[in-house]
N, CA, C and O atoms as a DFTB+ gen file, in Angstrom:
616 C
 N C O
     1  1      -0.229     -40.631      -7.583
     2  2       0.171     -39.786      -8.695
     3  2      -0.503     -38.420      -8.552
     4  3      -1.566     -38.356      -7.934
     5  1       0.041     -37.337      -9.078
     6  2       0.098     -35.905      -8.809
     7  2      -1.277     -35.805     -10.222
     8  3      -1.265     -36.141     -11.406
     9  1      -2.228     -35.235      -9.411
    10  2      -3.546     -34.670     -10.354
    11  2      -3.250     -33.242     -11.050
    12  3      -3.486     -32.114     -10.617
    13  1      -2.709     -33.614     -12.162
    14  2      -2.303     -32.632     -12.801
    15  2      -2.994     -31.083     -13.183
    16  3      -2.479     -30.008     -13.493
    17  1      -4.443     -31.539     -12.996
    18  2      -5.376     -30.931     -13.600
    19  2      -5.565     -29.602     -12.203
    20  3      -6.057     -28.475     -12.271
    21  1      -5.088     -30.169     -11.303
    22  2      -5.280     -29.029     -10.170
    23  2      -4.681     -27.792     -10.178
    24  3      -3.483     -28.064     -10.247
    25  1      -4.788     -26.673     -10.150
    26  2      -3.686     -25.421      -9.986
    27  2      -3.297     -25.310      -8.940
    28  3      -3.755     -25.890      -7.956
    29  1      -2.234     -24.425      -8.956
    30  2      -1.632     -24.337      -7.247
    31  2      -2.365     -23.517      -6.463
    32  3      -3.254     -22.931      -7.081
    33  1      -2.303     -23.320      -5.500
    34  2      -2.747     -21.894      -4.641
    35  2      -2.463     -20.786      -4.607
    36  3      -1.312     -20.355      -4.531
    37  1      -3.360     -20.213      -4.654
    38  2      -3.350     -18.510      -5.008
    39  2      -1.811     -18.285      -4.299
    40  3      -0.775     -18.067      -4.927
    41  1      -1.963     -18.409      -2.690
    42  2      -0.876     -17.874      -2.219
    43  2       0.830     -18.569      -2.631
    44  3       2.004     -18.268      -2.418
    45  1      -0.024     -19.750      -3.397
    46  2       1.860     -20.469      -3.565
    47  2       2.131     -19.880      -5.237
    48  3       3.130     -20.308      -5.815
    49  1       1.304     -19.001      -5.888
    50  2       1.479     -18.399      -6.959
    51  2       1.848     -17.055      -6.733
    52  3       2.634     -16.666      -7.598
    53  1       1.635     -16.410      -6.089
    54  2       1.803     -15.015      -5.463
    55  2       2.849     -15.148      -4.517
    56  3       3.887     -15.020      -5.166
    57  1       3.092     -15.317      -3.456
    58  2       4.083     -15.311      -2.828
    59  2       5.468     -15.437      -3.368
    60  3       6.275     -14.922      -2.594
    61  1       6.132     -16.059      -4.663
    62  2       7.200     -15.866      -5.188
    63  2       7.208     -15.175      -6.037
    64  3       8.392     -15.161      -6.374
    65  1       6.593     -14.436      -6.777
    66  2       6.151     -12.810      -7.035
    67  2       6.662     -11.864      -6.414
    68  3       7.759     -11.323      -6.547
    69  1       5.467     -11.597      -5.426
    70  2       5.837     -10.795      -4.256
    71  2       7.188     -10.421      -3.467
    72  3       7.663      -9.355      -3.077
    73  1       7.684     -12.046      -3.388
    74  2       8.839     -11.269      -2.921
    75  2       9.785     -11.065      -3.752
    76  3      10.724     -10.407      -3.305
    77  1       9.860     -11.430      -4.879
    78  2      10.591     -10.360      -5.580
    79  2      10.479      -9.242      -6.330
    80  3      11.358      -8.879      -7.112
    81  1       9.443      -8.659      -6.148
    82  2       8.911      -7.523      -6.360
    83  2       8.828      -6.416      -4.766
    84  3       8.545      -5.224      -4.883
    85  1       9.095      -6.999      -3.486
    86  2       9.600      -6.707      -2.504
    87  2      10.798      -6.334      -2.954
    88  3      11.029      -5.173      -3.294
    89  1      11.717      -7.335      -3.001
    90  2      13.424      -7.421      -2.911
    91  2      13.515      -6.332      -4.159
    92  3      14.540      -5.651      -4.211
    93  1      12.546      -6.147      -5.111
    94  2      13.052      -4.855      -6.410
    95  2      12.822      -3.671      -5.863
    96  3      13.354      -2.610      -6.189
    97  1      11.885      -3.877      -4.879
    98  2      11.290      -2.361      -4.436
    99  2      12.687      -1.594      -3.154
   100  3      13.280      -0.518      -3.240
   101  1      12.769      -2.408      -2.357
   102  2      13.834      -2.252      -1.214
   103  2      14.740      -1.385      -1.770
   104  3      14.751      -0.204      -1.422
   105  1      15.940      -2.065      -3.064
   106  2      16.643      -0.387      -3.106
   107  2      16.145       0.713      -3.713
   108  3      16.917       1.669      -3.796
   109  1      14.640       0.874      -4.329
   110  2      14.399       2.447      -4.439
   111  2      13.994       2.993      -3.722
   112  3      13.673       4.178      -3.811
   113  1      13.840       1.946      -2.343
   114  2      13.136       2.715      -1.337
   115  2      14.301       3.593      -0.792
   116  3      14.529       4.788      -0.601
   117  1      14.908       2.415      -0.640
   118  2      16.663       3.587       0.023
   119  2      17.049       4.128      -0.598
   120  3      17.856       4.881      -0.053
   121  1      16.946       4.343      -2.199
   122  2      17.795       5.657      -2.860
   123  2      16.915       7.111      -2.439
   124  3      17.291       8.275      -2.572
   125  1      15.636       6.598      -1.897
   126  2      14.761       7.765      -1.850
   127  2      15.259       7.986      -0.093
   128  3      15.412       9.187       0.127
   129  1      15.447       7.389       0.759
   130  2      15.569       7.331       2.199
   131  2      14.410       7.240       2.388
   132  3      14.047       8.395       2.612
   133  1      13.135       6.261       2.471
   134  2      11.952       6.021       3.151
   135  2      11.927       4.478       2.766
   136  3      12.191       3.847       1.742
   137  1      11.450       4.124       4.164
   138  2      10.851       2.803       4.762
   139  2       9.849       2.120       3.615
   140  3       9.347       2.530       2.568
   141  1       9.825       1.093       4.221
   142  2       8.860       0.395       2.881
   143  2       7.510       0.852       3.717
   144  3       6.982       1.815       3.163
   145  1       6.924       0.486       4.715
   146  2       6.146       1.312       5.849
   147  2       5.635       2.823       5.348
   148  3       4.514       3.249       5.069
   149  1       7.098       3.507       5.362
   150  2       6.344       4.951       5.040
   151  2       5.973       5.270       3.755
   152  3       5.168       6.188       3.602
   153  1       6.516       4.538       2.575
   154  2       5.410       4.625       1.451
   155  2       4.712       3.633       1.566
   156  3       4.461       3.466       0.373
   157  1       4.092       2.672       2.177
   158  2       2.522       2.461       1.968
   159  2       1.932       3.422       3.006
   160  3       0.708       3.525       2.920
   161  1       2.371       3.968       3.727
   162  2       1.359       5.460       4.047
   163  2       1.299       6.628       3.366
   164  3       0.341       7.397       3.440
   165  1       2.505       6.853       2.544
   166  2       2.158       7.863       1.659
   167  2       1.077       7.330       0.708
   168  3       0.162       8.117       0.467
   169  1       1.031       6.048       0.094
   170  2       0.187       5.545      -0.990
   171  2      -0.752       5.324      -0.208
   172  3      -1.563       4.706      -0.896
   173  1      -1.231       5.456       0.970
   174  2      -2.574       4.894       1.282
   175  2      -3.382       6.945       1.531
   176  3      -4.496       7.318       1.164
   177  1      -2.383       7.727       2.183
   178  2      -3.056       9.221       2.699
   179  2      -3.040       9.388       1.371
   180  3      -4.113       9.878       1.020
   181  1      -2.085       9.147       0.191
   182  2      -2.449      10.089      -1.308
   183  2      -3.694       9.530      -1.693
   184  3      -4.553      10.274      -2.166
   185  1      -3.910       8.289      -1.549
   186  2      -5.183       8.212      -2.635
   187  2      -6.829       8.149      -1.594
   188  3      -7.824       7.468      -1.839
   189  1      -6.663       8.858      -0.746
   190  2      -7.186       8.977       0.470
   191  2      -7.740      10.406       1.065
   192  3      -6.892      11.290       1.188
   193  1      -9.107      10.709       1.449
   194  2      -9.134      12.321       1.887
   195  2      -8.444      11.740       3.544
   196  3      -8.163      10.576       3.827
   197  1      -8.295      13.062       4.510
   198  2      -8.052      13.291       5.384
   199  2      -8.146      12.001       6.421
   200  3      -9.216      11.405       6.299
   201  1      -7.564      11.639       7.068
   202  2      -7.942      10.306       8.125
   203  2      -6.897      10.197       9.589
   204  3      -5.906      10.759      10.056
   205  1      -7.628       9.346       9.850
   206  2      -7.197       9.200      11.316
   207  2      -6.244       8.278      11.206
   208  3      -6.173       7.400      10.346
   209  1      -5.246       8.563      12.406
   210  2      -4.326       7.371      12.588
   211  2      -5.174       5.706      12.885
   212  3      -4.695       4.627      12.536
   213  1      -5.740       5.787      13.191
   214  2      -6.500       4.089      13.721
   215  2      -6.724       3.673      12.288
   216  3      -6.265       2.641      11.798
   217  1      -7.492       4.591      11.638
   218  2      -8.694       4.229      10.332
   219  2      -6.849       3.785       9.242
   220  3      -6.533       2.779       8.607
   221  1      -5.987       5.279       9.553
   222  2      -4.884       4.611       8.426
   223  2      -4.406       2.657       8.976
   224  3      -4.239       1.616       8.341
   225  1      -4.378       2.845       9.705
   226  2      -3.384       1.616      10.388
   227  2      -4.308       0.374       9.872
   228  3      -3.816      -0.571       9.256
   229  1      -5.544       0.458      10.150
   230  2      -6.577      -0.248       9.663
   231  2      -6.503      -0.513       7.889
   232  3      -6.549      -1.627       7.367
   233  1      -6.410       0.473       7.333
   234  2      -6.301       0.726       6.051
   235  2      -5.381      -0.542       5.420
   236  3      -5.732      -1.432       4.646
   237  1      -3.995      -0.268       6.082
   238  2      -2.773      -0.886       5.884
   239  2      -2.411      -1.824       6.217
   240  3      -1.319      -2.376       6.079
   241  1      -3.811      -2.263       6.968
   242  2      -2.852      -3.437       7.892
   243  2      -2.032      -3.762       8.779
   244  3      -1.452      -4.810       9.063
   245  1      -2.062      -1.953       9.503
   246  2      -0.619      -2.430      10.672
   247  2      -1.610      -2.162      12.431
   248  3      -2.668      -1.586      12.684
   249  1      -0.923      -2.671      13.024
   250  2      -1.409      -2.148      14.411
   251  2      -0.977      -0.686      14.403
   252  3      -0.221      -0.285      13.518
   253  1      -1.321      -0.073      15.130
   254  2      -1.903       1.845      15.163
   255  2      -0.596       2.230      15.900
   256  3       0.063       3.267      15.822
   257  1      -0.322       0.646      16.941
   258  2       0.893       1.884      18.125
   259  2       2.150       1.301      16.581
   260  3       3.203       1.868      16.287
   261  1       1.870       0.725      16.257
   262  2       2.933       0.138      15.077
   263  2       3.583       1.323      14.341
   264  3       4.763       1.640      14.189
   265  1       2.465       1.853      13.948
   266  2       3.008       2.762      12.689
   267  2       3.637       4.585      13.393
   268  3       4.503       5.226      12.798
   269  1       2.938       5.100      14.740
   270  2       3.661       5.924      15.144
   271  2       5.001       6.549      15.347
   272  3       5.166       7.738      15.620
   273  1       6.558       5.084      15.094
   274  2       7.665       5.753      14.612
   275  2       7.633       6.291      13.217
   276  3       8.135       7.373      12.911
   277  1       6.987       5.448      12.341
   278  2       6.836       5.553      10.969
   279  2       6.043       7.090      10.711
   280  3       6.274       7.732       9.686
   281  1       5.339       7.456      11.493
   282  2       4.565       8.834      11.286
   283  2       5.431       9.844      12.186
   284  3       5.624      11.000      11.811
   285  1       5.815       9.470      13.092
   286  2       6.711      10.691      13.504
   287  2       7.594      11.125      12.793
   288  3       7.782      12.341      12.750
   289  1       8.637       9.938      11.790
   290  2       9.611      10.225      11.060
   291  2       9.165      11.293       9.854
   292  3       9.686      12.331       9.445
   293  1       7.557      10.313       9.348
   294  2       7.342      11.547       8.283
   295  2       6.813      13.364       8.223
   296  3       6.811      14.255       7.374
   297  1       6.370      13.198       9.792
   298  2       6.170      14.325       9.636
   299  2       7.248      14.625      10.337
   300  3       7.042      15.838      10.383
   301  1       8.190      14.489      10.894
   302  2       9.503      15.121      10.881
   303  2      10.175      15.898       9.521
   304  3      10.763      16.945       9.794
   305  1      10.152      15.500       8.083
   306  2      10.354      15.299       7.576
   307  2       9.758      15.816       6.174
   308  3      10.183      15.750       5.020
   309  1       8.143      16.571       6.978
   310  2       7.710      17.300       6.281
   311  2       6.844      16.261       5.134
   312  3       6.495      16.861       4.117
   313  1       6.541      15.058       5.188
   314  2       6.071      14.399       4.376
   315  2       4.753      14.493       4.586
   316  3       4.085      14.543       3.554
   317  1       4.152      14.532       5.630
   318  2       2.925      14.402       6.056
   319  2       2.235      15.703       7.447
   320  3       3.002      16.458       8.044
   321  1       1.082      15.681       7.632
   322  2       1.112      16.443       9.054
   323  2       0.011      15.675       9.544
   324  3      -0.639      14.859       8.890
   325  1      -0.181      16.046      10.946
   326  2      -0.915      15.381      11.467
   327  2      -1.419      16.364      12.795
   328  3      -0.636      16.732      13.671
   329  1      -3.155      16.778      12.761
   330  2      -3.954      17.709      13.351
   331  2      -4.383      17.197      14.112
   332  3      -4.592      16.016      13.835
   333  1      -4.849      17.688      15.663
   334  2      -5.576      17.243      16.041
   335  2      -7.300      17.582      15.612
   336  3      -7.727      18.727      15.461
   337  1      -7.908      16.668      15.503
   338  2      -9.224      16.762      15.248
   339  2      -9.859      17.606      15.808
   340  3      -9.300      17.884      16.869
   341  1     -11.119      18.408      15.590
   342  2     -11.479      19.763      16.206
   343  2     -13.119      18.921      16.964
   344  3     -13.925      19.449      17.731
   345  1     -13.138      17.848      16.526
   346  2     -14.219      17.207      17.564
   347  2     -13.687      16.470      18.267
   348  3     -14.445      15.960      19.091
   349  1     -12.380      16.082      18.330
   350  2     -11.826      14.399      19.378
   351  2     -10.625      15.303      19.291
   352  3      -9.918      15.195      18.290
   353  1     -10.244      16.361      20.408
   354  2      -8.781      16.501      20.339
   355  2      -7.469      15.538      20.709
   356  3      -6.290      15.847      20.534
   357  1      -8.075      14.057      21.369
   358  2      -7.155      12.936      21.247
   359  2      -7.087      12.826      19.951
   360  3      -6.009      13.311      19.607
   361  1      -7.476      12.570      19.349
   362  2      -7.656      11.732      17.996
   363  2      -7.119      13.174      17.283
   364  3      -7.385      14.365      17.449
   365  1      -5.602      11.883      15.795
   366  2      -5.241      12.972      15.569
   367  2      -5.598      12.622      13.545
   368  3      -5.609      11.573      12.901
   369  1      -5.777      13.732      13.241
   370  2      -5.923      13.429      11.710
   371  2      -4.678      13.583      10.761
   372  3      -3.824      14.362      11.183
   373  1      -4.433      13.004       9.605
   374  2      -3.518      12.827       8.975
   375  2      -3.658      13.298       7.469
   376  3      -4.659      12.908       6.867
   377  1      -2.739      14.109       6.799
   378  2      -2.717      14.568       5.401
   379  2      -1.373      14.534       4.802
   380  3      -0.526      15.223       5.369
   381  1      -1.130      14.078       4.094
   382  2       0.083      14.108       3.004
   383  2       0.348      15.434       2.799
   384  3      -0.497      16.322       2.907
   385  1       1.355      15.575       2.543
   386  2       2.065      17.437       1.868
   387  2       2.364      17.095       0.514
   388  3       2.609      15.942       0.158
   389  1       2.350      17.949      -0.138
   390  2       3.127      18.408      -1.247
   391  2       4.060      17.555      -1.692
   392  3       4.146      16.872      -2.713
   393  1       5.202      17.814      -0.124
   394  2       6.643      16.948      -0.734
   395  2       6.195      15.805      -0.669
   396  3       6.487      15.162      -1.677
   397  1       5.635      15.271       0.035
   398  2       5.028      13.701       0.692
   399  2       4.469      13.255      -0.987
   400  3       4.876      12.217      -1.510
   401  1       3.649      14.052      -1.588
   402  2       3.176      14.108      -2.461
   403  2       4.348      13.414      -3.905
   404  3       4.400      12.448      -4.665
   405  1       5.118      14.664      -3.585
   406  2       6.372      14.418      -4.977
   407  2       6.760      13.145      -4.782
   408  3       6.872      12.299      -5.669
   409  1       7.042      12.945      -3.214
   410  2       7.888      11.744      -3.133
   411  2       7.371      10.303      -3.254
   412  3       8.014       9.385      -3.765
   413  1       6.084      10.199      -2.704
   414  2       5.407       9.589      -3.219
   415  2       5.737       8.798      -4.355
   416  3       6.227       7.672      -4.427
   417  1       5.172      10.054      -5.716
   418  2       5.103       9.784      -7.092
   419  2       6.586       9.379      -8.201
   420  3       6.862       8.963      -9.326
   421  1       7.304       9.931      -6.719
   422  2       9.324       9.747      -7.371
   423  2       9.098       8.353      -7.355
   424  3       9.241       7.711      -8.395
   425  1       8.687       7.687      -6.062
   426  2       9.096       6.363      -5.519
   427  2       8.468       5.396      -6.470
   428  3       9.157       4.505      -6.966
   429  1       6.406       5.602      -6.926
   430  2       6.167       4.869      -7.196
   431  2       6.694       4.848      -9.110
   432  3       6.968       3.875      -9.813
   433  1       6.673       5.952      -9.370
   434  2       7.094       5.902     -10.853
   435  2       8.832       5.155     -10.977
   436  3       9.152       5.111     -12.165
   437  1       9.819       4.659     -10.151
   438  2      10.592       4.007     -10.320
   439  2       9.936       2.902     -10.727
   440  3       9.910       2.340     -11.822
   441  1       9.073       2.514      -9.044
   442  2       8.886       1.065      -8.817
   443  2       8.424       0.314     -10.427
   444  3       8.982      -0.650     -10.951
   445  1       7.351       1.032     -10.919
   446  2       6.630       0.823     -12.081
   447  2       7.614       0.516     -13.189
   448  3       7.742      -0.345     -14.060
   449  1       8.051       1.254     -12.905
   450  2       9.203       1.255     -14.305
   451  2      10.004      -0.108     -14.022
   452  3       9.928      -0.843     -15.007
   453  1      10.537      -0.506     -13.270
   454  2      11.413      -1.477     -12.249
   455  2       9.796      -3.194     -12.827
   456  3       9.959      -4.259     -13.422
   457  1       8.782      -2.672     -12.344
   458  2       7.909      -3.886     -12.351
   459  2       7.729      -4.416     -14.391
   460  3       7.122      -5.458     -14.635
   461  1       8.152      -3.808     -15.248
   462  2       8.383      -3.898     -16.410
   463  2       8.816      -5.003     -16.844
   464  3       8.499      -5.515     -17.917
   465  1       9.800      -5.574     -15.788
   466  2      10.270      -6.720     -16.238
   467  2       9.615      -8.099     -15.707
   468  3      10.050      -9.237     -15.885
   469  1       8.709      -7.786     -15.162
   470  2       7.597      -9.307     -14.539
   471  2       6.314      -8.997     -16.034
   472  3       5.786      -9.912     -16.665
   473  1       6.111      -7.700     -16.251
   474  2       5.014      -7.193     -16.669
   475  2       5.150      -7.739     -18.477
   476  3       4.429      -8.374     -19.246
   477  1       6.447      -7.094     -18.553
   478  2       7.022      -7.667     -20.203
   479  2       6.793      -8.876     -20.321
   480  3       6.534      -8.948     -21.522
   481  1       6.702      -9.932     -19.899
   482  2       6.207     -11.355     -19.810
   483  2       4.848     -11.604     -20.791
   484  3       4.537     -12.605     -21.437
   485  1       3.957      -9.916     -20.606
   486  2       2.672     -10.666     -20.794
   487  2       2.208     -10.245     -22.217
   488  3       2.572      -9.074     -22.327
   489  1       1.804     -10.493     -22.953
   490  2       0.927      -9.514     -24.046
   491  2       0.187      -8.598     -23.377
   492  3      -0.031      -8.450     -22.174
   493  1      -0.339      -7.716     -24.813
   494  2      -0.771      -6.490     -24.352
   495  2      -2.435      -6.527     -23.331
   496  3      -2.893      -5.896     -22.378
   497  1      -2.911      -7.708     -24.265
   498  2      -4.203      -7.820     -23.548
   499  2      -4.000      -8.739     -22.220
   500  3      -4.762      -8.832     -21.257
   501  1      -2.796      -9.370     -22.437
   502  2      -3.113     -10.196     -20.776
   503  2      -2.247      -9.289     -19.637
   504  3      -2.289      -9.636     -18.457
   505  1      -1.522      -8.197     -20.024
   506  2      -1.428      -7.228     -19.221
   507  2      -1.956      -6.526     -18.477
   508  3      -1.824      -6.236     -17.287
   509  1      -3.061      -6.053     -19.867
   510  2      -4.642      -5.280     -19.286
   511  2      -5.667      -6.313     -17.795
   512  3      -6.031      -6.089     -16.641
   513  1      -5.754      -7.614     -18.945
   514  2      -6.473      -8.241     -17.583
   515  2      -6.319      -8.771     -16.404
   516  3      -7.129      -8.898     -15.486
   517  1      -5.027      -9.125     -16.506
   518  2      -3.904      -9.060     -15.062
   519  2      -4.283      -7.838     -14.023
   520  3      -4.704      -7.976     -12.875
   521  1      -4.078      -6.863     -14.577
   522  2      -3.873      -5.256     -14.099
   523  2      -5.365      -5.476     -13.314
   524  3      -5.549      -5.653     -12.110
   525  1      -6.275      -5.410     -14.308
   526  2      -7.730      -4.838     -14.262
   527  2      -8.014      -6.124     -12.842
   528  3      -8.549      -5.763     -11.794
   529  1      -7.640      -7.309     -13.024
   530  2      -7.909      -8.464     -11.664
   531  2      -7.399      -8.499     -10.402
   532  3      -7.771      -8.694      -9.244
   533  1      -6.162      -8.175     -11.189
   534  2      -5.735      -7.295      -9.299
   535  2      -5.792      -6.182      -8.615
   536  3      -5.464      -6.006      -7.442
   537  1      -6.298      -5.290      -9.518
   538  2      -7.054      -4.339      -8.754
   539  2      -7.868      -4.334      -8.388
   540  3      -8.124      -3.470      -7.549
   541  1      -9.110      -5.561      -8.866
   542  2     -10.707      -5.789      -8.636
   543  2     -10.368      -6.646      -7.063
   544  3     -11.046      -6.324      -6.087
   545  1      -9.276      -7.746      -6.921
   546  2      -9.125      -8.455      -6.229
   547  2      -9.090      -7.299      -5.271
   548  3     -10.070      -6.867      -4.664
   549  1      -7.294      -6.631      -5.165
   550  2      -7.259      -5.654      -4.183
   551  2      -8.223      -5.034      -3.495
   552  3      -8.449      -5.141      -2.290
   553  1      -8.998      -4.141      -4.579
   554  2     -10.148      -3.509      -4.136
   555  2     -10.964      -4.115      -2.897
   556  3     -11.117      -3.697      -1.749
   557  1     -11.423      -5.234      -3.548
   558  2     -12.175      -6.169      -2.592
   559  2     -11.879      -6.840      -1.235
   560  3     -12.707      -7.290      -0.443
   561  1      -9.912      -6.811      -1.069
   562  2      -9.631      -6.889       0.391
   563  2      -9.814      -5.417       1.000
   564  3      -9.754      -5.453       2.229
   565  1     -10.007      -4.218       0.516
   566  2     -10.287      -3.147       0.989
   567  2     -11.930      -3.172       1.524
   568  3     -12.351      -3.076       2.677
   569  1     -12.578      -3.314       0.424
   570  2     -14.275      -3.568       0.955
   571  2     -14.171      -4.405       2.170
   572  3     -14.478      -3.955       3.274
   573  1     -13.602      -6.011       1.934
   574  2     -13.907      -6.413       3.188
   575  2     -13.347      -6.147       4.463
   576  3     -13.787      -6.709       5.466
   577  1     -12.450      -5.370       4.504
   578  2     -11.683      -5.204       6.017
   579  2     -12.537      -3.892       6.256
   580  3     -12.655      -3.625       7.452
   581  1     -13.262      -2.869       5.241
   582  2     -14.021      -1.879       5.824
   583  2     -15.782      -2.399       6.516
   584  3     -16.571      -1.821       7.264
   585  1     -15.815      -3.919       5.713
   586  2     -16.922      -4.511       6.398
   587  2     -16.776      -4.730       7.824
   588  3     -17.610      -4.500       8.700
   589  1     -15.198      -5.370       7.984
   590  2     -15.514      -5.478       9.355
   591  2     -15.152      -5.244      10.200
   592  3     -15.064      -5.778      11.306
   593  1     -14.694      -3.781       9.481
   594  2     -15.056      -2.776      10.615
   595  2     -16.145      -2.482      11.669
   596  3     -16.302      -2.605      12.883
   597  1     -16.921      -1.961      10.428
   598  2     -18.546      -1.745      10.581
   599  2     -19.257      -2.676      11.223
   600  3     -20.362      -2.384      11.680
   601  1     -18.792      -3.790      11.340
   602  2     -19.689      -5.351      11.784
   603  2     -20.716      -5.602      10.715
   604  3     -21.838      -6.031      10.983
   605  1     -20.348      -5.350       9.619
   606  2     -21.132      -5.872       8.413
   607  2     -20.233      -6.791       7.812
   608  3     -19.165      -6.459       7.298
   609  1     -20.816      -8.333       7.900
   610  2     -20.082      -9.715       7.306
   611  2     -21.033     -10.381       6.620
   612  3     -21.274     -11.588       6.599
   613  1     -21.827      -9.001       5.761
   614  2     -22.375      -9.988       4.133
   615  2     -21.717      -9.928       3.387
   616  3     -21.940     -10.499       2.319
């Protein structure tokens, strides 16, 4: 008999979420014409000073040669630019523009608006602490992937 008292797993609670909060996001990505890819690089360079392609890819989670169509397109495109560094002229640095900027804030202020209807579910205070836990969570896969970077695994 099934131990009722157990909860499911994080990931078998999240994962049917997710993807439909994927599948909501997909057509504003195309009414805007950008990749799901190139806004999490706009959302990772906006809330971000200046950085390197490795450190973004790292950031995001993608392999580095991964994301280079995805960055050529945007700075094709005027979304982004990308310098070479004035100490590592291999190494190239990365900044959001302006438009990169607008578009950005076009894309995510749909999405938000669009996430209303998972969000309407909750009261006002279990909204707040939802919000406030997955950002603490988030946060904290950010700390640890910058741990180990560094080779710091306390």
């Amino acid at each position: 008999m099934a131990d009722r008292s157990r909860r499911p797993d994080l990931a078998a609670m999240i994962a049917p979420l997710l993807r439909e909060l994927i599948a909501a996001e997909e057509p504003v990505l195309a009414a805007h014409g950008i990749s799901m890819w190139g806004y999490v690089v706009l959302v990772a360079l906006d809330g971000s000073s200046v950085r390197t392609q490795a450190a973004l890819a790292a950031a995001i989670g993608a392999d580095k040669t991964r994301i280079i169509r995805d960055l050529d397109e945007l700075q094709e495109r005027g979304l982004i630019e990308r310098t070479p560094d004035p100490d590592d002229r291999r190494v190239r640095l990365l900044a959001i523009t302006d438009a990169g900027r607008a578009l950005k804030n076009a894309v995510q202020d749909e999405i938000q608006r669009g996430e209303e209807h998972w969000l309407s579910e909750l009261s006002a205070d279990e909204r707040k602490t939802f919000l406030r836990a997955l950002g603490r969570l988030s946060a904290g896969d950010r700390r640890r992937a910058a741990r180990g970077r560094n080779g710091d695994t306390t």
